[in-house]
N, C-alpha and C positions, 0 to 999 in steps of 0.2 A: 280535667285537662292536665294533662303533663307537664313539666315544665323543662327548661333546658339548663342546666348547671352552668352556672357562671362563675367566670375564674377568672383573676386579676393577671394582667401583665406586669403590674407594678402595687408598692401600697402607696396610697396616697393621702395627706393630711386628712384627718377629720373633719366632716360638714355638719352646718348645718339643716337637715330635711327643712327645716319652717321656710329656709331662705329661695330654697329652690324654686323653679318653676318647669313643670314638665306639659309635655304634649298628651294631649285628649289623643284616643285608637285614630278617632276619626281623620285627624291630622296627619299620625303615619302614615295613616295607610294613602291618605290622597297625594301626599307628596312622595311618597313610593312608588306611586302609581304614573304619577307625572315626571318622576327625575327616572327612575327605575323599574319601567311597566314587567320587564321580566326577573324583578326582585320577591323572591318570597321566604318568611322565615316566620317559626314555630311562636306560640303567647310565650313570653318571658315576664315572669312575674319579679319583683326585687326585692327583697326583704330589705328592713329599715337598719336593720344589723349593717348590711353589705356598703346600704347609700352611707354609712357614718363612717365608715374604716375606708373606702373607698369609690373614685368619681369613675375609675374606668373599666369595664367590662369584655368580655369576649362571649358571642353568640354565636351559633350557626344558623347559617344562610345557605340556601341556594340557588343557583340560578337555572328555572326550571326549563328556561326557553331556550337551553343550551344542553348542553350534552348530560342533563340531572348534575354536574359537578358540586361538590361541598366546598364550603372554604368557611374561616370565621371572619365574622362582622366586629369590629370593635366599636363600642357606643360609649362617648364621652360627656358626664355632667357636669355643667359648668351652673355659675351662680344663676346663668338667665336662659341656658339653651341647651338643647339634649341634639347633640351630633352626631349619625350615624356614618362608619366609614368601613365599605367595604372592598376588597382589590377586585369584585367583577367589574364595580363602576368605580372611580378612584373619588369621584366627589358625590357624596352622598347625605345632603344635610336639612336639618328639619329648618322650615321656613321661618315659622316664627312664633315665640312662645302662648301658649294657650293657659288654660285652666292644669290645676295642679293636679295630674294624676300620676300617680308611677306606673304604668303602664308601657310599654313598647308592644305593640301587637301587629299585626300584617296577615293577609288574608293568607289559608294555608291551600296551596295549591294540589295539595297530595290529598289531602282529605276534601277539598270541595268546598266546605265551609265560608260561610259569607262574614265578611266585615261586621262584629258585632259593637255598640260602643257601648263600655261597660261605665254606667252612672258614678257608683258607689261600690266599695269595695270593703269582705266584711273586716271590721277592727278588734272582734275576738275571738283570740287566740285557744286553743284546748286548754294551754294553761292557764290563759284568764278565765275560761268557763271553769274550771275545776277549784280557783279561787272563788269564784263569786259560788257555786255550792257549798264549800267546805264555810263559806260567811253566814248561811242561811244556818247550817248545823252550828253553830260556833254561836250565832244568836239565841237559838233556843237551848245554851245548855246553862244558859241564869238561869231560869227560874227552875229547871232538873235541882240543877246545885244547892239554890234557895229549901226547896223539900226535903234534899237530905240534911242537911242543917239540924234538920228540927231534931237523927237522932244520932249526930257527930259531931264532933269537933272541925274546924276548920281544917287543922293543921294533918290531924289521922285523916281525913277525907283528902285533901289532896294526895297527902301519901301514898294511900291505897288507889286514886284515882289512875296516877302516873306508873303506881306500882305494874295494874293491871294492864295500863297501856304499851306497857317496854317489854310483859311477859306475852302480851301479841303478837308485836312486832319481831321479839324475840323468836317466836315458834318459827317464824315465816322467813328468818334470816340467818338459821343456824350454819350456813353455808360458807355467807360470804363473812361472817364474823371474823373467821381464823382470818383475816387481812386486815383486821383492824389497824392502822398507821397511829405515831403519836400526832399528829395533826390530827383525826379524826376524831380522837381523844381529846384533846386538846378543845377542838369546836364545839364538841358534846358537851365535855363540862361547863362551858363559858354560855351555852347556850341553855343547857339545865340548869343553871344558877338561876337567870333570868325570867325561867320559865316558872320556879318555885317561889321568886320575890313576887311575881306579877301575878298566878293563879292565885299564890297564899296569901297575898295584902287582899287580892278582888272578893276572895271567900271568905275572910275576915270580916268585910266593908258589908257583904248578902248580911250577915247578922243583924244589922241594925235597916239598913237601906232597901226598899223596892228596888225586882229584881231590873224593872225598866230604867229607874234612874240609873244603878251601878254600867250598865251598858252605855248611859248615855257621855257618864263624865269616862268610863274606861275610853270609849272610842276618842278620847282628847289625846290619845298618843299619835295619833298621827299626825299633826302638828306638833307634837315633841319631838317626832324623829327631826328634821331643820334645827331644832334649838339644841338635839343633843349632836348633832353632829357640828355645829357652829362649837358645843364648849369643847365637844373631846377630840374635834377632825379641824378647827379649824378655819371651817368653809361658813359664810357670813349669809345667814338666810336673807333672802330677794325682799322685794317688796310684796310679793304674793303670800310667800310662805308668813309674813310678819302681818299683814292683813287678815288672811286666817285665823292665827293666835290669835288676836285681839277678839276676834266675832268666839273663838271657842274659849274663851275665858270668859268675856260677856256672859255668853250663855250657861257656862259652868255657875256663874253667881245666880243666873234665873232662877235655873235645873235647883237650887238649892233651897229653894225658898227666901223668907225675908231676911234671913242671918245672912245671907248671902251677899248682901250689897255689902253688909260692913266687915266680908271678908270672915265671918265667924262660919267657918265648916264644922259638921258637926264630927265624930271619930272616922265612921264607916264613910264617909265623904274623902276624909285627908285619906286612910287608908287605900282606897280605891285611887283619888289621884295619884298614888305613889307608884300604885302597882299599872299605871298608863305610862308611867316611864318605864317600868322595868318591861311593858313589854315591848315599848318603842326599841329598846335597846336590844330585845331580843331580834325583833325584824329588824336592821341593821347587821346583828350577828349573820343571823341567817344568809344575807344575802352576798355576804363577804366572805363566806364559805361556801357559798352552794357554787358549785359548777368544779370546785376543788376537791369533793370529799365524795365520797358514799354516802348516798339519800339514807340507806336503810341503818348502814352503821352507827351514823350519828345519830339517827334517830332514836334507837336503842340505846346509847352512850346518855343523850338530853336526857331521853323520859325516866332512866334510873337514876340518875342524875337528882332531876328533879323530887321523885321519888323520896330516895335516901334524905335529902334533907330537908324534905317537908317534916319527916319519920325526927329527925334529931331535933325539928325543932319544937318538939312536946316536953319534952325536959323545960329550956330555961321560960316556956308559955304557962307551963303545969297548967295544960289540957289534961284531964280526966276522959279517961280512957272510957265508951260506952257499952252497954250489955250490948248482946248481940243481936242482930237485928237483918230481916231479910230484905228490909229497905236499902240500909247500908249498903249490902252486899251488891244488890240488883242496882245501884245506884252506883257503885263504885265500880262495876262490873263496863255496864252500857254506858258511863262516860270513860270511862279506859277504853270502850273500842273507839269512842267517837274522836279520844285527843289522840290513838295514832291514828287514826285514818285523815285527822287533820294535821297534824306536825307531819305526817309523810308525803302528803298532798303540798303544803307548802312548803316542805324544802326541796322535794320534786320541780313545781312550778315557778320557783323563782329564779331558778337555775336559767329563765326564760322571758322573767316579768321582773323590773326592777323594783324595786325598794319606791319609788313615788308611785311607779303604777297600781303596785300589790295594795301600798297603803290609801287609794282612791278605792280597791274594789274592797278592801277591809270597810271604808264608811258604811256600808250597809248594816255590819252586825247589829249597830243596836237601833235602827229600823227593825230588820226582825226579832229582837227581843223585846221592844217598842209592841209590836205586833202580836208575840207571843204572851206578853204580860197579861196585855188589854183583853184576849180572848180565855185568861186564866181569873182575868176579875179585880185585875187593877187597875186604877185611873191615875193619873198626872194632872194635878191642876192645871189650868191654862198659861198662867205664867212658866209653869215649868217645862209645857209645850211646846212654848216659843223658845225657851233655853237650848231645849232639845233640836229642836230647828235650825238655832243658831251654832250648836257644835259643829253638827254635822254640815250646816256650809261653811263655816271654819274648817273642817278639815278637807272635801274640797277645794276652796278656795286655795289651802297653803300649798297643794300639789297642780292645780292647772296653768298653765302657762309658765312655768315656774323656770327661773333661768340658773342653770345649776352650776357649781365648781367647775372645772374639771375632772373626769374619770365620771361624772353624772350625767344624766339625758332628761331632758325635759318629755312631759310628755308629748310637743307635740314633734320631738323627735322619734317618740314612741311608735307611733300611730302610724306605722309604718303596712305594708302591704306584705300579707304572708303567701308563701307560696304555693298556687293550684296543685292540685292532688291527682 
């Protein structure tokens, strides 16, 4: 179903969707039918984008029991009431608040079509599907990584990983390259830095750690992103987001074994926690440039980025260089297509999805690396099952309901209604 473009007469302060309350179809349409029996106007869907930046809208209506004439419907959201006002009839208003939907809908008299009430409405988005994919591939490439291992270096294997990623991307983007901006520049490097702290601590951390466990303490960046944004933004995490931490650090000392209570991690343990901030930092990065830059540019700028100083940092590690190897190759190859197809995918996607949503659909990875380990032949003691249990609802927890700064949306301002097609 099509929808009709809605355009402000004015801007108006920002809302909150949680606070609203809107009318069920059923309710338009009966009191359209009782104030305004020869009122009729097209599904108008609202995106949650539109309810946060503003309360008032313009539709087209018309009245079909008159000469077909067009005119627009203006519809006002208030904290408790959705008012429609059109100039066929001059007072035209909903009776009284129902259940929450965003929805405005009226029988179309041009097509026939009967009063439908629609229940539920879906809540994901293309870009949230193409995250919550690129988290399933993103899960299964520990225990990939873990195999090469066996005949690289940490520091040359992300090198050539990222190498092979930016020479990808690189093919597919010779075009728009010549427009590279210093901003573009500018985000690529800051966001390749991150990308080579946080892959090259995590692959460091595979040497010594099960590829299950390293997913499980990596996914503890999602409750970093609140504690890094409180030390370098500012903004003082909720009582949600600090709930969280607490259950995904619990569970980090599970996830660890018995060293764990008394705070003794073991290398590949701290290593890996380090590289959950850096990559907290990178989502963050991402999201505070995405919508400003070129998907593809920066993505080529990050992954040589990242690349280049994985490569310098075999010097002061003195990684010994390995014979040559078609593991290597074929390993450095197929995760170079799989991290551009995921850095383009998510700096695509976020352009659309914020920064607590992304980091909700990120919990999944190490669920499926949780998944992939166990079907490769590793087990996680029981206690460290429960660990694993308790990150991952810490990092849910630190992002549901969560009541944000300013310039942030919670999610359940998120969860807003996308528009029919």
């Amino acid at each position: 179903m099509r929808s009709l473009n809605a355009t402000s007469n004015a801007s108006a302060t920002r809302s909150s969707v949680a606070r609203l309350t809107f009318f069920s179809p059923a309710s338009i349409a009966t009191s359209m039918r009782r104030l305004t029996p020869d009122f009729s106007a097209r599904a108008v869907w609202l995106r949650s984008a539109q309810l946060r930046k503003r309360r008032t809208f313009w539709l087209t209506c018309c009245n079909t029991a008159g000469r077909g004439e067009f005119s627009l419907c203006m519809v006002v959201l208030t904290s408790n009431r959705c008012a429609l006002y059109c100039p066929i009839r001059d007072h035209f208003q909903g009776a009284q608040p129902l259940i929450r939907r965003i929805v405005i809908y009226s029988r179309s008299q041009e097509s026939g079509a009967d009063m439908k009430s629609i229940s539920r409405l879906p809540r994901i988005s293309k870009a949230e599907a193409v995250l919550i994919l690129i988290t399933m591939l993103w899960g299964g490439t520990f225990l990939l990584v873990q195999h090469a291992l066996t005949v690289s270096g940490p520091m040359l294997f992300v090198g050539l990983r990222f190498a092979a990623a930016a020479l990808i991307v690189a093919l597919f983007s010779m075009k728009v390259l010549r427009g590279l901006t210093f901003l573009e520049l500018k985000a690529g490097v800051f966001i390749g830095t991150a990308i080579m702290l946080g892959y090259g601590l995590q692959t460091i951390g595979l040497q010594t750690i099960p590829s299950s466990q390293s997913a499980f303490i990596t996914a503890l960046y999602v409750p970093c992103v609140p504690l890094l944004q409180w030390l370098v933004l500012g903004r003082r995490p909720g009582l949600m987001p600090t709930l969280g931490i607490l259950l995904a650090f619990t569970g980090l000392m599970l996830i660890s074994g018995p060293q764990g209570a008394s705070l003794q991690l073991n290398s590949g343990e701290i290593v890996t926690l380090i590289s959950a901030v850096a990559i907290a930092a990178e989502i963050i990065m991402i999201s505070a440039y995405a919508g400003k830059v070129d998907v593809r540019r920066v993505t080529v700028v990050q992954l040589a980025t990242a690349s280049a100083l994985a490569f310098l940092m075999i010097v002061p590690t003195q990684e010994r260089l390995p014979d040559f190897s078609w593991l290597l190759v074929l390993s450095a190859v197929g995760l170079g297509a799989m991290s551009a197809i995921i850095q383009i995918a998510m700096n695509w996607a976020q352009k659309s999805v914020s920064p607590t949503r992304a980091t909700v659909i990120y919990a999944g990875e190490p669920v499926w690396a949780g998944i992939v380990g166990r079907l490769a032949g590793e087990r996680l003691p029981g206690i460290a099952l429960l660990g694993a249990a308790l990150i991952v609802a810490g990092v849910i927890v630190s992002e549901m309901k969560r009541r944000s700064a300013p310039g942030e949306h919670s999610l359940a301002e998120e969860d807003g209604i996308r528009k029919a097609e």
